[in-house]
CHARMM-style PDB file with segment names, atoms N, HN, CA, C and O in Angstrom:
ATOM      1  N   UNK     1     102.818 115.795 139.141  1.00  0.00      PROA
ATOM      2  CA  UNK     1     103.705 114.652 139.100  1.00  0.00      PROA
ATOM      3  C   UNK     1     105.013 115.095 138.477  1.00  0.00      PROA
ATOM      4  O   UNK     1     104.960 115.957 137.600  1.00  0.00      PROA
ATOM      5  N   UNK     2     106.146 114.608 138.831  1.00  0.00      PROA
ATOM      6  HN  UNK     2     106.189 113.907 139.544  1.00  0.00      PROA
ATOM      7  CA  UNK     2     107.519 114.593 138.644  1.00  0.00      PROA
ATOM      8  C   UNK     2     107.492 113.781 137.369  1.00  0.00      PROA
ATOM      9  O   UNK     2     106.613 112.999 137.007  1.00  0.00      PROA
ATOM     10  N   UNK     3     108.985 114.216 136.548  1.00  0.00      PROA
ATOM     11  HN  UNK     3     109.699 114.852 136.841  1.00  0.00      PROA
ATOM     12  CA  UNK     3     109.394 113.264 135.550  1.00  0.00      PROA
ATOM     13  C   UNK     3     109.930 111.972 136.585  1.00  0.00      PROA
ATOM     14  O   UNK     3     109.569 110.814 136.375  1.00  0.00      PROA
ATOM     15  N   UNK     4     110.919 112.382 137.821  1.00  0.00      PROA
ATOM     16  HN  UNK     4     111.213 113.323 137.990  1.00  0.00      PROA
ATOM     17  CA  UNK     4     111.134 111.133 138.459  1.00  0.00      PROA
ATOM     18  C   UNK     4     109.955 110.203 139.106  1.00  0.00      PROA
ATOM     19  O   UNK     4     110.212 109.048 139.443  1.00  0.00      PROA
ATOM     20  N   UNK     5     108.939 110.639 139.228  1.00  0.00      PROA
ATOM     21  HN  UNK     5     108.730 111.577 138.954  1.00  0.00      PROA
ATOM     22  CA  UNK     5     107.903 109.833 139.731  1.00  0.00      PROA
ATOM     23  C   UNK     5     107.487 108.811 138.513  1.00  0.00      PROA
ATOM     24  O   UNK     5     106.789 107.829 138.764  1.00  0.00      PROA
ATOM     25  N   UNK     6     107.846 109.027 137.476  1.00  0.00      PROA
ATOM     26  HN  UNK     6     108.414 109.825 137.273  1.00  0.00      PROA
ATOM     27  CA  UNK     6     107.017 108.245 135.900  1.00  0.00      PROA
ATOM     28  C   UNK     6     107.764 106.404 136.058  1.00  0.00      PROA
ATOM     29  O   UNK     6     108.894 105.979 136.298  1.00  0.00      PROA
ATOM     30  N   UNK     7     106.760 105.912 135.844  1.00  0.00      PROA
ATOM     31  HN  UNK     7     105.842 106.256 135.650  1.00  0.00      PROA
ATOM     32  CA  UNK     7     107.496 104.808 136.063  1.00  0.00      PROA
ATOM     33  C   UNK     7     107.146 103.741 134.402  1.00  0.00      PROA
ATOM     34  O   UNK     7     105.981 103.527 134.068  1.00  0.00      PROA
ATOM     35  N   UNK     8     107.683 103.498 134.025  1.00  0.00      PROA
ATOM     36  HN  UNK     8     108.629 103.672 134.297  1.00  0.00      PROA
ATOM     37  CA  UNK     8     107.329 102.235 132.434  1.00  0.00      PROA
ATOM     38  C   UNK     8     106.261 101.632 133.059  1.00  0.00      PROA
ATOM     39  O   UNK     8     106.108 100.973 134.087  1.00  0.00      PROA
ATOM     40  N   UNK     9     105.209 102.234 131.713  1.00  0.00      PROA
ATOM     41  HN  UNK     9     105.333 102.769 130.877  1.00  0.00      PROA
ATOM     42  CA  UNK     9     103.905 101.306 131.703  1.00  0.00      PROA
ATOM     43  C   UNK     9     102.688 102.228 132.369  1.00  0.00      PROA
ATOM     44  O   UNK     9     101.521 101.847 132.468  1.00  0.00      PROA
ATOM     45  N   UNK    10     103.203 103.524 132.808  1.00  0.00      PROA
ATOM     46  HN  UNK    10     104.151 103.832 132.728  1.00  0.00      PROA
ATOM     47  CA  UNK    10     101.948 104.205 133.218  1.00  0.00      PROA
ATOM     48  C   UNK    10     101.547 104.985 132.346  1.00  0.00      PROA
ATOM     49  O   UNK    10     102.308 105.506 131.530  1.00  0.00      PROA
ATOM     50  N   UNK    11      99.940 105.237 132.396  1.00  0.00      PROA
ATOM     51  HN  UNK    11      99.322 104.814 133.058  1.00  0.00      PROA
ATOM     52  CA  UNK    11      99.458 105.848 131.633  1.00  0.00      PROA
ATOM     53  C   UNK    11      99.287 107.550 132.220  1.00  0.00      PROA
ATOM     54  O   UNK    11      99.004 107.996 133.332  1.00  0.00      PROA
ATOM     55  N   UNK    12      99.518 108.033 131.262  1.00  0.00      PROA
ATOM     56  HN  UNK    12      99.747 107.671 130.359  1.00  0.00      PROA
ATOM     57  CA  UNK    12      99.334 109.521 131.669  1.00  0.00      PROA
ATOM     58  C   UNK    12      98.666 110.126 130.123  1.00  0.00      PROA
ATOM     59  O   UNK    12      98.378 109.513 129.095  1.00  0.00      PROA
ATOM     60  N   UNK    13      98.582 111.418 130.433  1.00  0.00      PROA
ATOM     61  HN  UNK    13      98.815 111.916 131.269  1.00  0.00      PROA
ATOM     62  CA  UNK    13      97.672 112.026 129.801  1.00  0.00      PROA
ATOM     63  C   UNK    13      98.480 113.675 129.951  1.00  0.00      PROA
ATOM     64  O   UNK    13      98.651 114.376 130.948  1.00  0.00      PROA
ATOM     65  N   UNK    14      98.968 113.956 128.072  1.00  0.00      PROA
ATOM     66  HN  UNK    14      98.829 113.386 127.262  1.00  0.00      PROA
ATOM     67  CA  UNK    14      99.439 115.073 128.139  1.00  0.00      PROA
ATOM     68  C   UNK    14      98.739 115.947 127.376  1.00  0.00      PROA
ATOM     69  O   UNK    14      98.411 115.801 126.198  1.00  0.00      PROA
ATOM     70  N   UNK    15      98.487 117.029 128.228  1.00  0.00      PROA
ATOM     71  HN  UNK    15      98.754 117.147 129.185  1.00  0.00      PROA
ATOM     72  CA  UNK    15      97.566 117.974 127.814  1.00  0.00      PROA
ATOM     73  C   UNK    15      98.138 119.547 127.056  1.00  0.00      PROA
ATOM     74  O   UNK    15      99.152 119.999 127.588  1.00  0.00      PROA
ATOM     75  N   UNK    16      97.732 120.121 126.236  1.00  0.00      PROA
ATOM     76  HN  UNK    16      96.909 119.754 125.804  1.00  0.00      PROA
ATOM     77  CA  UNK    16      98.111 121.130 125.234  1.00  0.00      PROA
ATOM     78  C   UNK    16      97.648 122.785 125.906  1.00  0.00      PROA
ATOM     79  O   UNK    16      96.508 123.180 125.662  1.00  0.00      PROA
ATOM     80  N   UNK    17      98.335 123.430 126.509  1.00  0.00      PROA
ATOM     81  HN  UNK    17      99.261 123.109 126.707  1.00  0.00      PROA
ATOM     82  CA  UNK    17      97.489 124.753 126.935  1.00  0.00      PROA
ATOM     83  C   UNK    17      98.307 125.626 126.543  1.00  0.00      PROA
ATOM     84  O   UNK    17      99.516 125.441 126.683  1.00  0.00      PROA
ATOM     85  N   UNK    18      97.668 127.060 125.816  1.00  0.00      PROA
ATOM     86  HN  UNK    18      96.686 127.210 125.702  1.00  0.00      PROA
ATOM     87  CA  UNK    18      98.759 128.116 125.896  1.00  0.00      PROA
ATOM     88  C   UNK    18      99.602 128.484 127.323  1.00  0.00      PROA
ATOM     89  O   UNK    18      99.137 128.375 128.458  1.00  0.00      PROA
ATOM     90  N   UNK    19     100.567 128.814 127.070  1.00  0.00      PROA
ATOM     91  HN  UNK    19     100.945 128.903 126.149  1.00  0.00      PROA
ATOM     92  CA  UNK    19     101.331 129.605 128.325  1.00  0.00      PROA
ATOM     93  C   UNK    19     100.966 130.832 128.597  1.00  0.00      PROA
ATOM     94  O   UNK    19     101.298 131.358 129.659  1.00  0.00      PROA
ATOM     95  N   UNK    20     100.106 131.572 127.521  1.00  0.00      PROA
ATOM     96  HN  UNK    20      99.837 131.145 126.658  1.00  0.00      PROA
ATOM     97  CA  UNK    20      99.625 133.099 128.152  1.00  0.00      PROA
ATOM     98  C   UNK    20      98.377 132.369 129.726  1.00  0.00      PROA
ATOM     99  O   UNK    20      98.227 132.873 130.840  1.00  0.00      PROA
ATOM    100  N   UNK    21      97.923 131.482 129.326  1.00  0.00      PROA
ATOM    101  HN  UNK    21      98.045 131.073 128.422  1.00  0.00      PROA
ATOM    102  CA  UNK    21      96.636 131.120 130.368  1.00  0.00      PROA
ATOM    103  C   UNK    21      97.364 130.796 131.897  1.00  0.00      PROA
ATOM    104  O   UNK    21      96.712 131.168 132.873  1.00  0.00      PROA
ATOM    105  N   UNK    22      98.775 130.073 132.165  1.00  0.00      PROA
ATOM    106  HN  UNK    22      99.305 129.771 131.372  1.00  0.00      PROA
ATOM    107  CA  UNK    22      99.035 129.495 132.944  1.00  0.00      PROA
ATOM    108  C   UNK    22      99.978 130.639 134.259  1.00  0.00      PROA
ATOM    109  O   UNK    22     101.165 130.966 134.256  1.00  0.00      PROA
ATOM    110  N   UNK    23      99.203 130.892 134.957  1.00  0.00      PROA
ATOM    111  HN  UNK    23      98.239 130.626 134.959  1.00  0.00      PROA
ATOM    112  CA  UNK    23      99.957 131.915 135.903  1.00  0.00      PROA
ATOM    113  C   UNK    23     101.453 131.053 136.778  1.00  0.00      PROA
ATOM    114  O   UNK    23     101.786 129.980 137.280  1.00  0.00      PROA
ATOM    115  N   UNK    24     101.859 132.181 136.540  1.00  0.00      PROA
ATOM    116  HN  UNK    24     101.589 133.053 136.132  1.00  0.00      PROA
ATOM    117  CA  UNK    24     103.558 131.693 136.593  1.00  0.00      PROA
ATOM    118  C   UNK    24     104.147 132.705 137.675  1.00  0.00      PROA
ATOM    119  O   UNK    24     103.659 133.820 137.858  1.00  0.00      PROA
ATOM    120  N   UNK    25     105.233 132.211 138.365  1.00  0.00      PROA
ATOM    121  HN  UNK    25     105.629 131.305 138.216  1.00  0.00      PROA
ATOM    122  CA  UNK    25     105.885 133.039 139.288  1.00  0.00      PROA
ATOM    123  C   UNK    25     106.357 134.564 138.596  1.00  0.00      PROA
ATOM    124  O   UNK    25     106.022 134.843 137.445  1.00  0.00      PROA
ATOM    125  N   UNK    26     106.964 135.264 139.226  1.00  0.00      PROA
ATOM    126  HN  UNK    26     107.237 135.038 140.161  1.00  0.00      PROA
ATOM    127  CA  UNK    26     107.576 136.650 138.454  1.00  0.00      PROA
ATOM    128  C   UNK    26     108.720 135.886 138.482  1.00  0.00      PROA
ATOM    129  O   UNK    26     109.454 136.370 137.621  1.00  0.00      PROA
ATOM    130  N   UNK    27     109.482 134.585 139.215  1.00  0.00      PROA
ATOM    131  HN  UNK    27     108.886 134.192 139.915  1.00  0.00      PROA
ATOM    132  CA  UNK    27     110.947 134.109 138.365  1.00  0.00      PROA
ATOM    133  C   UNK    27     110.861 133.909 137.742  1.00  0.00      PROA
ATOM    134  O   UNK    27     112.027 133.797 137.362  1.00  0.00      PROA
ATOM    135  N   UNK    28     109.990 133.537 136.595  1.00  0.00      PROA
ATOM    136  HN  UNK    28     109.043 133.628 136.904  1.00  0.00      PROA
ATOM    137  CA  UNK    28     109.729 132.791 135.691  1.00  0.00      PROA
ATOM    138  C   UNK    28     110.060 133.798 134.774  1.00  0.00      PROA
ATOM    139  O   UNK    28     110.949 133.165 134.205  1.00  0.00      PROA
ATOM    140  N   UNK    29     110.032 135.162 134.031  1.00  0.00      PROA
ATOM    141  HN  UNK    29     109.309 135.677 134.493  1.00  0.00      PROA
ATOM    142  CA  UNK    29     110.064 136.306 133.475  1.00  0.00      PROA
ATOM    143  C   UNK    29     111.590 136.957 133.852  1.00  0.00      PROA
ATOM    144  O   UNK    29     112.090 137.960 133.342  1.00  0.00      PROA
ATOM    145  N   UNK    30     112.051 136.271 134.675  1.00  0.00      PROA
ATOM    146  HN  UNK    30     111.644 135.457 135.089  1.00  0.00      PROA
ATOM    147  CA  UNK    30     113.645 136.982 135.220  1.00  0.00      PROA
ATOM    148  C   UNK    30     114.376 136.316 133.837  1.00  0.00      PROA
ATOM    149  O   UNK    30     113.772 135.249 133.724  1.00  0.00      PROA
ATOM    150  N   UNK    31     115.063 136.367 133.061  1.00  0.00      PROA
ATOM    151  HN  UNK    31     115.554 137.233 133.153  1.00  0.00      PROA
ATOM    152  CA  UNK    31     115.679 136.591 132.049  1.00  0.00      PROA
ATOM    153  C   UNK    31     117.448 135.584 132.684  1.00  0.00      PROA
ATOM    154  O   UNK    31     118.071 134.687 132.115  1.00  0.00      PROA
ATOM    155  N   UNK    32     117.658 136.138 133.741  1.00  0.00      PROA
ATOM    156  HN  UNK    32     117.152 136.866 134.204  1.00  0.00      PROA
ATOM    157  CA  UNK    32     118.691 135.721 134.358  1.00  0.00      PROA
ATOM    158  C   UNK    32     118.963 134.496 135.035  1.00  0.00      PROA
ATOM    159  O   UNK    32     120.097 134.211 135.419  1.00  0.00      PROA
ATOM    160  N   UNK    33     117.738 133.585 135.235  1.00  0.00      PROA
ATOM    161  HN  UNK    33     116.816 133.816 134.922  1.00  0.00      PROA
ATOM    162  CA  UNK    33     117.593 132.409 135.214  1.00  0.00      PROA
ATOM    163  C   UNK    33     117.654 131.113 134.440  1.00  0.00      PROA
ATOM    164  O   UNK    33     117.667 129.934 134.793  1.00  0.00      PROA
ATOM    165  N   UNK    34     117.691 131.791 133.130  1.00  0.00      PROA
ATOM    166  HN  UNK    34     117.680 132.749 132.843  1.00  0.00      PROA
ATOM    167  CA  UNK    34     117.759 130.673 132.338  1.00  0.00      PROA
ATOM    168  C   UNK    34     119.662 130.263 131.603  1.00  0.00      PROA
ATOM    169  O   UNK    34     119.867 129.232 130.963  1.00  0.00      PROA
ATOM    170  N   UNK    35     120.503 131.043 131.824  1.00  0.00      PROA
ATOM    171  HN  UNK    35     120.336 131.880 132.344  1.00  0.00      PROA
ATOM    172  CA  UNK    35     121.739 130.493 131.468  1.00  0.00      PROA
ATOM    173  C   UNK    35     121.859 129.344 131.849  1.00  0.00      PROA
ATOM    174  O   UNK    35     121.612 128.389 131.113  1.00  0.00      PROA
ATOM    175  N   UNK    36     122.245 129.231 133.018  1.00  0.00      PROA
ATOM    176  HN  UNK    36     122.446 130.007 133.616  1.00  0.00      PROA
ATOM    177  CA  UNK    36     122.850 128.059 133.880  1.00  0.00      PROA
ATOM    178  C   UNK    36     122.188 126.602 133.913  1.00  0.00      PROA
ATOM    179  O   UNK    36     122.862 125.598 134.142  1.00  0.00      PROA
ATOM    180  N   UNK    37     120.794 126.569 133.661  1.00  0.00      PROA
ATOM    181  HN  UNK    37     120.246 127.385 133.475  1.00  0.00      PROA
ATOM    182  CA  UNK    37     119.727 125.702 133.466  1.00  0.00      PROA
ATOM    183  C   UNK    37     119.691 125.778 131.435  1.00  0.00      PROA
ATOM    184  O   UNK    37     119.065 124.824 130.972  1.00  0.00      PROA
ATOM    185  N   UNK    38     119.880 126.098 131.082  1.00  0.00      PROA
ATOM    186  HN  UNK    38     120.388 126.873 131.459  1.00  0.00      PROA
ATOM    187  CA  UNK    38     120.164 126.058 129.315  1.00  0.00      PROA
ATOM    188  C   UNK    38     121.332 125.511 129.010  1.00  0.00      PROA
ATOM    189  O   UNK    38     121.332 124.782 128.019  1.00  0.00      PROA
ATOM    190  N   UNK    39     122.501 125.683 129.683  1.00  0.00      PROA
ATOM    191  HN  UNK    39     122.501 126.276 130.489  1.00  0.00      PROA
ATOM    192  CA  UNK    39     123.597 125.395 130.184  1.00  0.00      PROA
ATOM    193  C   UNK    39     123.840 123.618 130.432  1.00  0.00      PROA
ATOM    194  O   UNK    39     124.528 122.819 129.797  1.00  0.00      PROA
ATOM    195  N   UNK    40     123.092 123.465 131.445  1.00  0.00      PROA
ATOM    196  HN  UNK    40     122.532 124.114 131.960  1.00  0.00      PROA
ATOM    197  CA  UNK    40     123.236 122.199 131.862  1.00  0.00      PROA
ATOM    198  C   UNK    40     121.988 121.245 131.038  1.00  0.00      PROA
ATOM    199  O   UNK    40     122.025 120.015 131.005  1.00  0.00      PROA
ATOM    200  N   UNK    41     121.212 121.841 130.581  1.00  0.00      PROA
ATOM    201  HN  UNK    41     121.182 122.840 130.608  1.00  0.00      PROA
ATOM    202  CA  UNK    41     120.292 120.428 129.940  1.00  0.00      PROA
ATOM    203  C   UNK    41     120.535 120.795 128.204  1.00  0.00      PROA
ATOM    204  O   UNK    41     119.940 120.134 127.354  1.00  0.00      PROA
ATOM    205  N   UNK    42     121.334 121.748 127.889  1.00  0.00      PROA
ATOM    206  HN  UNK    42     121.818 122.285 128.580  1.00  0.00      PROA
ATOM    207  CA  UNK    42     121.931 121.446 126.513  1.00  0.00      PROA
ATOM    208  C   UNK    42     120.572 122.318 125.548  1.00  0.00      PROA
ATOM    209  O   UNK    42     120.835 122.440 124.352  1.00  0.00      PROA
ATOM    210  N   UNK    43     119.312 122.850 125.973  1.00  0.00      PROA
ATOM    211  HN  UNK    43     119.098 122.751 126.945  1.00  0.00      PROA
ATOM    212  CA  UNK    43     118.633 123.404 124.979  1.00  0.00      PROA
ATOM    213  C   UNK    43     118.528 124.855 125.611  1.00  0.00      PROA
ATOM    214  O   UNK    43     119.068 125.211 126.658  1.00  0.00      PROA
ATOM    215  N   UNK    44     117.501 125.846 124.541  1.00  0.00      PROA
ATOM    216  HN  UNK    44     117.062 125.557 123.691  1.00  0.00      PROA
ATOM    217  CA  UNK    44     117.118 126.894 124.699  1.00  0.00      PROA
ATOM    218  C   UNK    44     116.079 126.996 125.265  1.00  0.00      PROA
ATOM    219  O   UNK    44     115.132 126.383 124.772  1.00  0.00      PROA
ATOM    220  N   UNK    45     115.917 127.567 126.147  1.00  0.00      PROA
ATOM    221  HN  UNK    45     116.686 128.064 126.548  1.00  0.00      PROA
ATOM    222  CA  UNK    45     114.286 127.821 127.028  1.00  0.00      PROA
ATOM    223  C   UNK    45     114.117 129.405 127.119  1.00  0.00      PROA
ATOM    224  O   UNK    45     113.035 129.983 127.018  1.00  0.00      PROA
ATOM    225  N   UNK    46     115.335 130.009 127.323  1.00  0.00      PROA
ATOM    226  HN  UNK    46     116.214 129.539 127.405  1.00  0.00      PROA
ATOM    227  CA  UNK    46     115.045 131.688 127.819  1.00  0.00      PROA
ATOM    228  C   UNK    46     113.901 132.686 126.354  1.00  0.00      PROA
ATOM    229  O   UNK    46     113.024 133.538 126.500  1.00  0.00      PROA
ATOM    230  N   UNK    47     114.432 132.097 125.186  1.00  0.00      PROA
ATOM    231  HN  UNK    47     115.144 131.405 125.068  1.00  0.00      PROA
ATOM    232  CA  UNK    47     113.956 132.649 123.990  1.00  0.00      PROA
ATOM    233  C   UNK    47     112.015 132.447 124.098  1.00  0.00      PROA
ATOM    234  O   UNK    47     111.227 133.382 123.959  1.00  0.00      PROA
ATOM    235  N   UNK    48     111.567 130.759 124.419  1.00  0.00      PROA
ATOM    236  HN  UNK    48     112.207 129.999 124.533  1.00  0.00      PROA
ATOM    237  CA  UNK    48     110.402 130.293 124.472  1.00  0.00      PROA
ATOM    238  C   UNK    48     109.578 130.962 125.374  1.00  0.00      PROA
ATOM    239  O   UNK    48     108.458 131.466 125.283  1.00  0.00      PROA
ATOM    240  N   UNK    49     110.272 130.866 126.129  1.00  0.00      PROA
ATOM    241  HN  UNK    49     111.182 130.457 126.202  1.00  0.00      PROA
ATOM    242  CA  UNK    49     109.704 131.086 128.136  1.00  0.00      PROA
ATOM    243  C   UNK    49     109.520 132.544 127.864  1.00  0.00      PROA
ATOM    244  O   UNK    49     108.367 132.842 128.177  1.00  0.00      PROA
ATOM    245  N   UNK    50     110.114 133.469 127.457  1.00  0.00      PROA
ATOM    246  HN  UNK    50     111.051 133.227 127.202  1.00  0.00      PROA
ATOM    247  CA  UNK    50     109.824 135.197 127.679  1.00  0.00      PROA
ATOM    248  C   UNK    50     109.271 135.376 126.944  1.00  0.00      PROA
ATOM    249  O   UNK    50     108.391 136.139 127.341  1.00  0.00      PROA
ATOM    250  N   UNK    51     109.067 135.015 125.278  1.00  0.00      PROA
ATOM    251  HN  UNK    51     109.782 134.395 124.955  1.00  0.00      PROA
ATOM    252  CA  UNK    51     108.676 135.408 124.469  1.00  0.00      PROA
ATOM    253  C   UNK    51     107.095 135.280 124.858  1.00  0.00      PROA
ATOM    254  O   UNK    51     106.568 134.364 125.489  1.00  0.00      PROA
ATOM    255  N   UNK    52     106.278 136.836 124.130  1.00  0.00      PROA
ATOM    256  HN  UNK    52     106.706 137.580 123.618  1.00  0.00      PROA
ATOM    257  CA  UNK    52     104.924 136.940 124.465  1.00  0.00      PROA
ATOM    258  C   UNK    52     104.303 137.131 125.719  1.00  0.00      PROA
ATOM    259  O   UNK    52     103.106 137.076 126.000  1.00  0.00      PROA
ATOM    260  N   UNK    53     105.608 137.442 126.671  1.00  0.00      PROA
ATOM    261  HN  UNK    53     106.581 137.487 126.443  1.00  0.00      PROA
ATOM    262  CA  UNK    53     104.816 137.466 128.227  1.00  0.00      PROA
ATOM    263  C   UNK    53     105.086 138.653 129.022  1.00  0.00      PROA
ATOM    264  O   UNK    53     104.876 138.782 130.228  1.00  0.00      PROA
ATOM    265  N   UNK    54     105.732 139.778 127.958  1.00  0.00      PROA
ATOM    266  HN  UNK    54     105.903 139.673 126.978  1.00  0.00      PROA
ATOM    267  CA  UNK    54     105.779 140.970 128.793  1.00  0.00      PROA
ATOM    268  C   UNK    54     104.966 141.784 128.772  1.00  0.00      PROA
ATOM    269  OT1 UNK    54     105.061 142.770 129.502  1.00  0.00      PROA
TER     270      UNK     54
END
């Protein structure tokens, strides 16, 4: 499910998993992806996202 799909008043259920468990694209590890997207939503992700996954 999308954040745009969420509508007020539904129930969902957020669940806690490490990120070493969750298989991820090899973009995901490109380093060079995260400016422009850090950029535009105002936080840090490149530091979180790489760290522990090489």
């Amino acid at each position: 499910m999308s954040v745009g799909q969420l509508q007020v008043g539904m129930m969902i259920f957020v669940l806690h998993v490490p990120k070493t468990v969750i298989p991820l694209a090899s973009s995901v590890l490109d380093p060079s992806v995260y400016p422009s997207v850090e950029k535009a939503m105002g936080i840090e992700l490149a530091r979180y996202a790489l760290s522990g996954r090489t």
